[in-house]
C-alpha positions in Angstrom: 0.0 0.0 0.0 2.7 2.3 0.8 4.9 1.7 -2.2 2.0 2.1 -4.2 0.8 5.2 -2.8 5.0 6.5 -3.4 4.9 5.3 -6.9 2.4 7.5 -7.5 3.0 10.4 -5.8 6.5 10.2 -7.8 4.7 10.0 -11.1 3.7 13.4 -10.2 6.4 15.0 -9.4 8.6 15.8 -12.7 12.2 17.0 -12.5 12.5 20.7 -11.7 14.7 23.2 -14.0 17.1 24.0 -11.0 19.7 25.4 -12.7 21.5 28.5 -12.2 22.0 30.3 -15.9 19.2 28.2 -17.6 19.4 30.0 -21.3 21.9 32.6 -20.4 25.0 32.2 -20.7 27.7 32.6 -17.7 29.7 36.1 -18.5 31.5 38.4 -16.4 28.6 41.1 -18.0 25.6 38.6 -17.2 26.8 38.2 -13.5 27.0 42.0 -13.2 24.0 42.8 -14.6 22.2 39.8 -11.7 23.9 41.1 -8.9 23.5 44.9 -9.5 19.9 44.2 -10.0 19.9 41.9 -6.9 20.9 45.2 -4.8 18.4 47.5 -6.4 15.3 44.6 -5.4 16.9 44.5 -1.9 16.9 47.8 -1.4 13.5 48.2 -2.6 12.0 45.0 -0.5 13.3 46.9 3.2 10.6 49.6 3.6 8.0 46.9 2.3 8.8 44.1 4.4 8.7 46.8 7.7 5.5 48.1 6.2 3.5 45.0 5.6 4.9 43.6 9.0 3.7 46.9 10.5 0.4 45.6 8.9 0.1 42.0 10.0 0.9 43.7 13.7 4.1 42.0 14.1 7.9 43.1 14.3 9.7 44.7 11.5 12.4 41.6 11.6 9.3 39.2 11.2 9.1 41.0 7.8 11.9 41.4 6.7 13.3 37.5 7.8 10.6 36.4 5.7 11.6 38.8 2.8 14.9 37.0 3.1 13.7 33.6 3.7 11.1 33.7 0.7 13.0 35.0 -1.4 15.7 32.9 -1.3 14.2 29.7 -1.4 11.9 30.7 -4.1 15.2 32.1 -6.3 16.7 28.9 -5.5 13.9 26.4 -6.3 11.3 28.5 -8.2 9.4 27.9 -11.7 10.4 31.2 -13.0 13.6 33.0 -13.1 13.3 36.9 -12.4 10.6 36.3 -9.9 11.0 38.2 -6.7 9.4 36.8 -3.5 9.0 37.8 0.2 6.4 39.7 2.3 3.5 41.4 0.3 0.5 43.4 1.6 -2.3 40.7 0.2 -0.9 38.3 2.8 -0.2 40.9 5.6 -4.2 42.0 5.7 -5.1 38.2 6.5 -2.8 37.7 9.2 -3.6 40.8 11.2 -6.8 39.2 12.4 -4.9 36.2 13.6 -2.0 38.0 15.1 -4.5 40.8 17.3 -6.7 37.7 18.1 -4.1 34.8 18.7 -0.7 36.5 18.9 2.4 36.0 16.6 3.1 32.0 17.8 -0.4 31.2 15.8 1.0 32.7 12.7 4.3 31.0 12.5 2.3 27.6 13.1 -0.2 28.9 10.2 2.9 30.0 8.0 3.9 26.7 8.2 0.7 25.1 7.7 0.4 27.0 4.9 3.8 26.2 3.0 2.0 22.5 3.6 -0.7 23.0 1.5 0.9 24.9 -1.2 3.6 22.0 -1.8 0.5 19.7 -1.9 -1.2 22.2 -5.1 2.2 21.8 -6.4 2.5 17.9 -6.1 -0.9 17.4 -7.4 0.0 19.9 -10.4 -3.0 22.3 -9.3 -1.2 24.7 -10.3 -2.6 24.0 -14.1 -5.4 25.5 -13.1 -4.0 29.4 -13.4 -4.8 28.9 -17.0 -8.4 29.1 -16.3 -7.9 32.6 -15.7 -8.8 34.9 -18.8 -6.9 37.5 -20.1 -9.2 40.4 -19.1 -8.7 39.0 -15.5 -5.0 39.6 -16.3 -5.7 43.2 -17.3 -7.7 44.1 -14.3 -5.3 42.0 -11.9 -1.8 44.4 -13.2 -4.0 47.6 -13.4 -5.6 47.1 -9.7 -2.3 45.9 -8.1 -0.4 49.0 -10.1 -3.0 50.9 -7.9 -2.2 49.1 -4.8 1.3 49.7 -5.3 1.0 52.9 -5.8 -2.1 53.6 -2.9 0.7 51.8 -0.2 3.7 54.3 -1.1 1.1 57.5 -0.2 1.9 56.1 3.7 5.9 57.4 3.1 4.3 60.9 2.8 3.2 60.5 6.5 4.9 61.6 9.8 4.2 60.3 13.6 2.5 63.5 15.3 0.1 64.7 18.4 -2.9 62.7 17.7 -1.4 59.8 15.3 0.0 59.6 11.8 -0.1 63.8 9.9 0.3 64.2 5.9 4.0 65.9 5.1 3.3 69.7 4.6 4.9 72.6 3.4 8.6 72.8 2.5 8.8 69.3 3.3 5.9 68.0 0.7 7.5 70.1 -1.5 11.0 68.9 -1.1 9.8 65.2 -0.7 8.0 65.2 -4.1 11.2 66.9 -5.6 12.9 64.0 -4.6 10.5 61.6 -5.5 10.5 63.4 -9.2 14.0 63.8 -9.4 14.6 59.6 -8.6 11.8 58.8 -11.6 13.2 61.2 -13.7 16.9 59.3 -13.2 15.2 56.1 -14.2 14.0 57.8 -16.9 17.0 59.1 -18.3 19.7 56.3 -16.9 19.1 54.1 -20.0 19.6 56.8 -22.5 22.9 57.4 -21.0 24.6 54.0 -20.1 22.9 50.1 -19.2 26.5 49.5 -16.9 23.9 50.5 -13.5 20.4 49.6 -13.3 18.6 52.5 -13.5 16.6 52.4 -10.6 20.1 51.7 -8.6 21.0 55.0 -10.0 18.2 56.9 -8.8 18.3 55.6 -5.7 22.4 56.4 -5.3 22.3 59.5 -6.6 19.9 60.7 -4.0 20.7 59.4 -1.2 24.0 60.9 -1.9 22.3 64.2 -2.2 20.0 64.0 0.7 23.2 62.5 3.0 25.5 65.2 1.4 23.1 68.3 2.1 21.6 67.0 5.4 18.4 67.0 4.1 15.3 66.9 6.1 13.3 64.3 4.4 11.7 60.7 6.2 14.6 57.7 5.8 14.2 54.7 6.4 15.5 54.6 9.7 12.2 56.3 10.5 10.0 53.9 9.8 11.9 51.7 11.9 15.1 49.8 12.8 16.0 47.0 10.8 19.1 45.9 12.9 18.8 42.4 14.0 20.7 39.1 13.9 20.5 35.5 11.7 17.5 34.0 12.1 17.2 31.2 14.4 15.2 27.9 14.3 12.1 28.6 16.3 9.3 25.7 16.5 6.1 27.5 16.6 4.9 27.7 20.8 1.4 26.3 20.0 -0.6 23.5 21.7 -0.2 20.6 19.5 -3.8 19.7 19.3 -6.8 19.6 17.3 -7.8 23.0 18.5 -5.2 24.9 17.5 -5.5 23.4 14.0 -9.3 24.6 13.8 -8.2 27.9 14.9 -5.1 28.5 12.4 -6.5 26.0 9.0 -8.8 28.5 7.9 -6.4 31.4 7.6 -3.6 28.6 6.2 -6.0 27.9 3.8 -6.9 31.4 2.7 -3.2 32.6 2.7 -2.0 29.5 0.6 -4.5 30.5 -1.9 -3.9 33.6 -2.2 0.0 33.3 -2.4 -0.7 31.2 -5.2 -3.2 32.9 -7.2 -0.8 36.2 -6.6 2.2 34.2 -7.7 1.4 32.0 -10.3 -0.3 35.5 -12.2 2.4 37.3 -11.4 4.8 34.0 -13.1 2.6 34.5 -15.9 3.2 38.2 -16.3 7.1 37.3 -15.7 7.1 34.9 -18.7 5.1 37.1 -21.1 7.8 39.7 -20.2 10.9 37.5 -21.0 9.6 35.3 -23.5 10.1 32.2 -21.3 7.7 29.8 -19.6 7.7 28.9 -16.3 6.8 25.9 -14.3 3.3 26.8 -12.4 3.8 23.3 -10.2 7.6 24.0 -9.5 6.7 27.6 -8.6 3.8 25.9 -5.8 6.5 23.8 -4.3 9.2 26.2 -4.1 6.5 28.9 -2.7 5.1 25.9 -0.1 8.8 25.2 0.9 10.1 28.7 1.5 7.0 29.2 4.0 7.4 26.5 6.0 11.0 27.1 6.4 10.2 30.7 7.0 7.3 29.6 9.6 10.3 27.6 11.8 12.3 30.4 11.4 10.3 33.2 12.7 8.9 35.0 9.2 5.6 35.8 8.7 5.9 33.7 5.2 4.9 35.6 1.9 4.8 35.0 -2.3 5.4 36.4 -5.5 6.0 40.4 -5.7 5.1 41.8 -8.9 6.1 44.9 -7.4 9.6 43.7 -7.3 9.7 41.3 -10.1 8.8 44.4 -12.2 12.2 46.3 -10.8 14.2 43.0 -11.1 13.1 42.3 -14.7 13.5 46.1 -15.8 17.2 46.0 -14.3 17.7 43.2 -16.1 17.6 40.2 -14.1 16.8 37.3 -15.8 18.1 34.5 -13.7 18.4 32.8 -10.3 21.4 34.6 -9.1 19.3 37.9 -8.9 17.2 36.5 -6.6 19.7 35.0 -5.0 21.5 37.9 -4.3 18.3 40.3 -3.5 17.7 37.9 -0.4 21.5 37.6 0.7 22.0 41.6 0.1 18.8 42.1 2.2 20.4 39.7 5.3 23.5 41.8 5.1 21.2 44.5 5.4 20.0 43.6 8.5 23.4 41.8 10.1 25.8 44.3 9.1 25.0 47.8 7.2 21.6 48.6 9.2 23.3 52.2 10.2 23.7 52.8 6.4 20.4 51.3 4.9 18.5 53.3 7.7 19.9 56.4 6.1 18.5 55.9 2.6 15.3 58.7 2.1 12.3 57.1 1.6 11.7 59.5 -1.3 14.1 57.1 -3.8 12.0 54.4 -3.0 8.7 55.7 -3.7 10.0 56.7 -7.1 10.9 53.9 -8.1 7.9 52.2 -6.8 5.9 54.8 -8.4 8.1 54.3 -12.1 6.8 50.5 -11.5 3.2 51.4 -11.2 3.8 53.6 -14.1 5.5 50.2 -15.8 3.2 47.7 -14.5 0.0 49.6 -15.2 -2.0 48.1 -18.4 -2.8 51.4 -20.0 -3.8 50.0 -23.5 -6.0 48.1 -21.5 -7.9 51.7 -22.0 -7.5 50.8 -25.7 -8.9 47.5 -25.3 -12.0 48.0 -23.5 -13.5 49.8 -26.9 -13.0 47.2 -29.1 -13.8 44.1 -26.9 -17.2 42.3 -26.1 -18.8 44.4 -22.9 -18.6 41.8 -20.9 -14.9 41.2 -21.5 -14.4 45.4 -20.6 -16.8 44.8 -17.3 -14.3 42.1 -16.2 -11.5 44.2 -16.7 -13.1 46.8 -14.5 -14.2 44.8 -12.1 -11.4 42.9 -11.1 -9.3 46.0 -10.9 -11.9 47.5 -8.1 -12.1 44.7 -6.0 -8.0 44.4 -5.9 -7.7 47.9 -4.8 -11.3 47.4 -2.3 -10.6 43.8 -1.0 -7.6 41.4 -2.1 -6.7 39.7 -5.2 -8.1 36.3 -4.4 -11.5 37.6 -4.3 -10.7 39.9 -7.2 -9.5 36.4 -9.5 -12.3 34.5 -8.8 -15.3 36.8 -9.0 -13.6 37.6 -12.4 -13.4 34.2 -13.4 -16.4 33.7 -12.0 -18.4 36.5 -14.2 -16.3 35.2 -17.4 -17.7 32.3 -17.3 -21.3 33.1 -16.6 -21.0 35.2 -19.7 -19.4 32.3 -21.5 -22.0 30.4 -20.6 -24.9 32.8 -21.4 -23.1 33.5 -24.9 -22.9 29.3 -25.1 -26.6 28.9 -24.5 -28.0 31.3 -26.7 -25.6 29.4 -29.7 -28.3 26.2 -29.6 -30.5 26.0 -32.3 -32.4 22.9 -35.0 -32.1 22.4 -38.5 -34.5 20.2 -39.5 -35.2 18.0 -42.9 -36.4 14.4 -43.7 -34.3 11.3 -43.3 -32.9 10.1 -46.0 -32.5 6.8 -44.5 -35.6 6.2 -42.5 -38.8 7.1 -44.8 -40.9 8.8 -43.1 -38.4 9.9 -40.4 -37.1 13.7 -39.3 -34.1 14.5 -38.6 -33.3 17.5 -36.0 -29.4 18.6 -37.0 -28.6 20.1 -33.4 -25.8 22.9 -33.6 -24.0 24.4 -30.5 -23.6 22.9 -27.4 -25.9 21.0 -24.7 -25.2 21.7 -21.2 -27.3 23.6 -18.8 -27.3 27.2 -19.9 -28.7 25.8 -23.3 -31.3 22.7 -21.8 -34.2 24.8 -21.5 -33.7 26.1 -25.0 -33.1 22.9 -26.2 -36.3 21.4 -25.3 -38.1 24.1 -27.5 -36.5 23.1 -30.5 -39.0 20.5 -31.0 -42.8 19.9 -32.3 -43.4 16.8 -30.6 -47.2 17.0 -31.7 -46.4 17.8 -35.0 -43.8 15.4 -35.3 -43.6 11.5 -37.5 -43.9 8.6 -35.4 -39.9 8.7 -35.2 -37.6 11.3 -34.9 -34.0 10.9 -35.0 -31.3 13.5 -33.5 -28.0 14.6 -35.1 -25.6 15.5 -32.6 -22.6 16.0 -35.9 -22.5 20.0 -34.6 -23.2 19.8 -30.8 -22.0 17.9 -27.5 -23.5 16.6 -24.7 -21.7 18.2 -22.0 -23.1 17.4 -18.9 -25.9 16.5 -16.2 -28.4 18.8 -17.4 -27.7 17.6 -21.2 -28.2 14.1 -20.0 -31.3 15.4 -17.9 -33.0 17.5 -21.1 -32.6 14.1 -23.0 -34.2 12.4 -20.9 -37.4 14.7 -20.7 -37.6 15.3 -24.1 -37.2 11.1 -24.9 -40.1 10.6 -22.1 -42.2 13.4 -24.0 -42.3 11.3 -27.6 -42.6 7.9 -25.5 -45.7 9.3 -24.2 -46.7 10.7 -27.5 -46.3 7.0 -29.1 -43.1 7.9 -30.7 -39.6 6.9 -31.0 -36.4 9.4 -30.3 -33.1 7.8 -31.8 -30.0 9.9 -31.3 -27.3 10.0 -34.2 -23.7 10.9 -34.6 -22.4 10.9 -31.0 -19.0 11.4 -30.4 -17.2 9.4 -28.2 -17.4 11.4 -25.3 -21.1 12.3 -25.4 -20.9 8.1 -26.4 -19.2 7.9 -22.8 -21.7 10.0 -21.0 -24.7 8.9 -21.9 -23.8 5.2 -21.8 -22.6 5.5 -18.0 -25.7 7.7 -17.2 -27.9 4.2 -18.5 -29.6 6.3 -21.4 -28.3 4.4 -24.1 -30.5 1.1 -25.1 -27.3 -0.6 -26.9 -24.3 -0.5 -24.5 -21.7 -1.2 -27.4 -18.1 -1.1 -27.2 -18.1 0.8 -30.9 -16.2 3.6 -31.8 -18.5 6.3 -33.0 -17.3 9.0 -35.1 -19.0 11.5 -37.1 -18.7 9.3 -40.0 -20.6 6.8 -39.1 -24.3 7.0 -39.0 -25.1 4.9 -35.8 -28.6 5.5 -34.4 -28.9 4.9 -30.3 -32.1 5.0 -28.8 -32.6 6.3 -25.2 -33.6 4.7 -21.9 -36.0 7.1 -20.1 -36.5 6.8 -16.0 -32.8 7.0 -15.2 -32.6 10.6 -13.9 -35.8 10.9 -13.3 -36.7 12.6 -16.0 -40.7 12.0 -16.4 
């Protein structure tokens, strides 16, 4: 039983890409280009890691350890070269709940729990399932998250004062936004000049030097707060080991695994559509399972993809695993050894370059698109982009895919219509040539299709241009077969293919159970079984 249940879960499982370069090649330039755009991501991932931890209600270190931690097994092990990982906001505004209600303990065991069930999605190749989503969910995904992005920098422009958190004012809006338009217009400019630096490393640089060299009054990052601290050390999660605390932290585990998925498989896709590669969706599930459960028994609060960052890292020109790679280790240095200097960076550089990746990220022919595309499709677009920025992207995703496929469906059942004409085979027979598909937006519609009063003594239907597609196909059969039994007629069905074959002989509607092969060419006429559904 055991061996059995290995050999199969080794079936699934397929050799992951693992290697370093993959299709680039090793060069003294190549490296360069990885490791400068390495420090520009790590740079970038400090104030969001202390932000989002400042969401979830936990330490700074708890955010920026899983910054770290994620993104370094993720670059490591990951689907999709280029891909940044670590803390992100969608995760941080689940846990907060947990944290306020159950303390910090509860979400290192639910990290872990988490990682569990994402490696599970990636063993059982769940991950597949991503291509469900269509492209106007794509659209509205970028285009809200651009606006989340860019919504979460507006907090830099915010200092401590009587009474809570006060808007920047005066000279010091003014100067702030100087800076901030002075770093965009760097990375704006940079690649017209020389591709040696990133240009996002440039803008930041050059600033700081300017804000360090004129004493500047502007926020730094050292004001948000310290991100000083140590390596992190193996920690197993202080929970009671019992069936309580997994009711309490399996429903958040749940959530957050799905959402880390949906957010990073998307944001994979985005990735490859960028580069021109492919990425493993299953590969990218385990590596995103394994980083979290390390990170859970290592005190992180666990995180995902970050298109935020993958947008930075890809315009720098990372393309491989040793960006990542060296965006997580840059970040630990960060926080072992150059704290004092990090801390002195303004946060103005990082909005804009934050702000140059909303500008980046941002579908804006999607404005273009939604004039010449079905309604429906431009509603989608819409839609998901609202509920991004109002609730999270899970929700977003699937009340897009959702709506998509109701309108598929409607557009499907509306497609259903009869051609009819007298058999040429069976004198004195009609034939009803059935075009568009049978399933249950279109089984009420195919009902009417037929005259049963008017109709011979038997009536034969030619499924050449439809399929049966599911229950409430096989269910509309039914009905309509008990309708000309009671009428003292015959219905034969003709031209199934072998799948609606399939389905109707293991529903029981089929009177001849063959073991034929029906194709199109081959006028086979079935008759059908009535009383199996319950159809009368």
């Amino acid at each position: 039983m055991t061996r059995g249940v290995l050999g199969l879960l080794a079936k699934q499982i397929s050799p992951p890409n693992l290697s370093i370069m993959q299709d680039e090649g090793l060069t003294v330039s190549r490296v360069r280009t990885e490791l400068l755009s390495g420090l520009t991501v790590a740079l970038a991932l400090v104030p969001e890691a202390v932000a989002f931890a400042f969401v979830a209600g936990v330490h700074p270190l708890v955010g920026l350890y899983a910054a770290f931690l994620v993104g370094l097994v993720t670059a490591l092990l990951g689907g999709r070269p280029g891909m940044i990982s670590g803390a992100t906001g969608a995760l941080a505004v689940v846990m907060v709940a947990l944290v306020a209600e159950h303390g910090v303990e509860y979400l290192f065991a639910t990290v872990v729990l988490m990682g569990i069930l994402q490696i599970i999605a990636g063993v059982m190749h769940w991950g597949k399932f991503i291509r469900l989503v269509p492209h106007p969910v794509m659209l509205g995904f970028v285009n809200g998250l651009a606006i989340v992005i860019f919504l979460a920098q507006l907090t830099q422009f915010k200092v401590p004062g009587t009474g809570g958190e006060q808007w920047l004012a005066g000279g010091q809006l003014v100067l702030m936004l100087g800076l901030v338009a002075l770093t965009m217009v760097i990375i704006w400019g940079m690649p017209k000049i020389t591709s040696v630096i990133p240009a996002p490393l440039a803008g930041i640089g050059i600033v700081a030097i300017l804000v360090i060299a004129l004493g500047l009054d502007v926020p730094r990052v050292g004001d948000m707060a310290s991100i000083e601290g140590g390596l992190p050390g193996f920690h197993i999660p202080l929970v009671p080991f019992n069936l309580e605390t997994f009711e309490i932290i399996l429903p958040y585990a749940v959530i957050l695994a799905a959402i880390g998925l949906i957010e990073s498989l998307l944001t994979l896709n985005l990735v490859g559509e960028m580069t021109g590669k492919r990425g493993g969706a299953s590969q990218e599930c385990i590596a995103q399972g394994a980083s979290n459960v390390l990170t859970g028994f290592f005190g992180g609060m666990g995180g995902c993809a970050m298109i935020g960052q993958s947008m930075i890292n890809v315009k720098s020109g990372g393309r491989t695993r040793i960006a990542g790679i060296a965006a997580a280790l840059f970040l630990l240095l960060f926080i072992v050894a150059a704290s004092p200097l990090i801390e002195q960076i303004p946060l103005a550089a990082l909005v804009g370059v934050m702000f140059m990746v909303v500008i980046g990220t941002f579908a804006w022919n999607s404005f273009k698109v939604m004039t010449k595309v079905p309604l429906t499709d431009a509603f989608v677009i819409v839609l998901v982009t609202v509920v991004t920025v109002a609730t999270d992207l899970a929700i977003a995703v699937v009340v897009g895919v959702i709506v998509s496929a109701l309108a598929y469906a409607w557009n499907n059942a509306r497609r259903i219509t009869a051609h009819t004409r007298d058999s040429e085979s069976d004198t004195g027979a009609k034939v009803y040539e059935i075009e568009g598909p049978l399933f249950f937006g279109s089984s009420e519609g195919f009902g009417e299709l037929f005259t049963i009063a008017e109709d011979p003594d038997h009536v034969i239907v030619d499924f050449a241009r439809s399929r049966v597609v599911d229950q409430s196909a096989l269910q509309a059969i039914e009905v309509l077969a008990a309708k000309y039994e009671a009428a003292g007629k015959t219905l034969a069905l003709r031209h199934l293919s072998r799948d609606c074959h399939q389905l109707l002989t293991k529903a029981g509607h089929l009177m001849i159970d063959s073991d034929d092969d029906p194709e199109y060419a081959v006028a086979v006429d079935y008759s059908v079984r009535t009383g199996i559904l319950g159809g009368h």
